[in-house]
N, C-alpha and C positions, 0 to 999 in steps of 0.2 A: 504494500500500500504506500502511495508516495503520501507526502507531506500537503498534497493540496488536497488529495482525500481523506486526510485524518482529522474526527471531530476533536483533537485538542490542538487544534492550530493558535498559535498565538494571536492576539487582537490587536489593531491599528485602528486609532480613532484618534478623534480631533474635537474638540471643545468648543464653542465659539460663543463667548461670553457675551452675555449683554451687560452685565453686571459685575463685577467684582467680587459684590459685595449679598447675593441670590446666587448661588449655584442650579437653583429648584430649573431656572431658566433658561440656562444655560442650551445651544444648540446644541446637538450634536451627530456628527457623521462616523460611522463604526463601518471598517471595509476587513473582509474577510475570505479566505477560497474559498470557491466551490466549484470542485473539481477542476476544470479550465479555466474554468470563469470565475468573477469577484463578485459577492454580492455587496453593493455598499446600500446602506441605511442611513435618510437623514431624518433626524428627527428636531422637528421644528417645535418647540416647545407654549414659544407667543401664540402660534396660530393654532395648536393642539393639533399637526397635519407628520402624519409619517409618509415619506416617500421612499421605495425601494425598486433598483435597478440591478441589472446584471450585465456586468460588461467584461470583455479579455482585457487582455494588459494593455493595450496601447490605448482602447477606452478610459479604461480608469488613468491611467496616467493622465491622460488630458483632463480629464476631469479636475484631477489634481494641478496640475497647471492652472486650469483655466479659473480654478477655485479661488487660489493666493493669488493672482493677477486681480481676479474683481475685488476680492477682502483688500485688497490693499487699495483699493481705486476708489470707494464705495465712497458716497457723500457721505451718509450718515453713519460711520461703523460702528464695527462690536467698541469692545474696551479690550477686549485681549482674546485670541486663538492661542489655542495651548495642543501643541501635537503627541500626541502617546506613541509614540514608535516600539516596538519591541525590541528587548536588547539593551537598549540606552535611556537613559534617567528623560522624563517629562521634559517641554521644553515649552517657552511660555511666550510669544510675542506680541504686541502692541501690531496692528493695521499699521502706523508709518514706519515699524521696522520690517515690517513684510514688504514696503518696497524695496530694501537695498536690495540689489539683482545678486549678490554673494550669499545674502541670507535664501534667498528664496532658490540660488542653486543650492546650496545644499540641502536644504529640505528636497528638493527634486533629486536628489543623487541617494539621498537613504531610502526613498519612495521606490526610486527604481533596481534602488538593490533587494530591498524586501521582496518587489514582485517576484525577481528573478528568484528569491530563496527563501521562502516566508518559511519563520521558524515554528517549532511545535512547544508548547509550554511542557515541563519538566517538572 
């Protein structure tokens, strides 16, 4: 059984505060295998709306791209996106530091290494 079909594959999710200070609020996006495909999950908290899609890797990466490009861009933004990567300690940014193009390549360079090896929780 490889690691994209095992149910204890590690989770990858992302945060997207409105608040700082409400966690209850807070968005959030959880992306997970299955089997070939990713299912990623947002869960929109303000509007009490869950949306879920299924896409291969080079979907979800854009996704992911195209994500941090608008979060950074948005008139009105969050307060802080805070990414859970597996592996490595939490990681917490502000909307204007998701524009420097060094932070947001890196966040794209762990994305696409996860795809490539998502690990299995231990």
């Amino acid at each position: 059984m490889s690691i994209y079909e095992s149910p204890v594959s590690a989770n990858f999710s992302i945060n997207v505060m409105r608040s700082a200070s409400d966690a209850r609020m807070d968005d959030q996006i959880n992306v997970k295998p299955d089997g070939q495909f990713f299912t990623l999950t947002y869960n929109n908290k303000d509007e009490k709306i869950t949306h879920r899609q299924s896409f291969n890797t080079t979907e979800v990466f854009a996704y992911m791209r195209d994500f941090i490009t608008l979060i950074s861009s948005d008139e009105k933004p969050f307060e802080q996106i805070q990414f859970n990567f597996p592996g490595v300690p939490a990681v917490i940014f502000t909307p204007e530091t998701l524009r420097d193009y060094r932070i947001q390549d890196v966040i794209l360079k762990r994305f696409d290494c996860l795809l490539s090896n998502w690990p299995v929780r231990v």
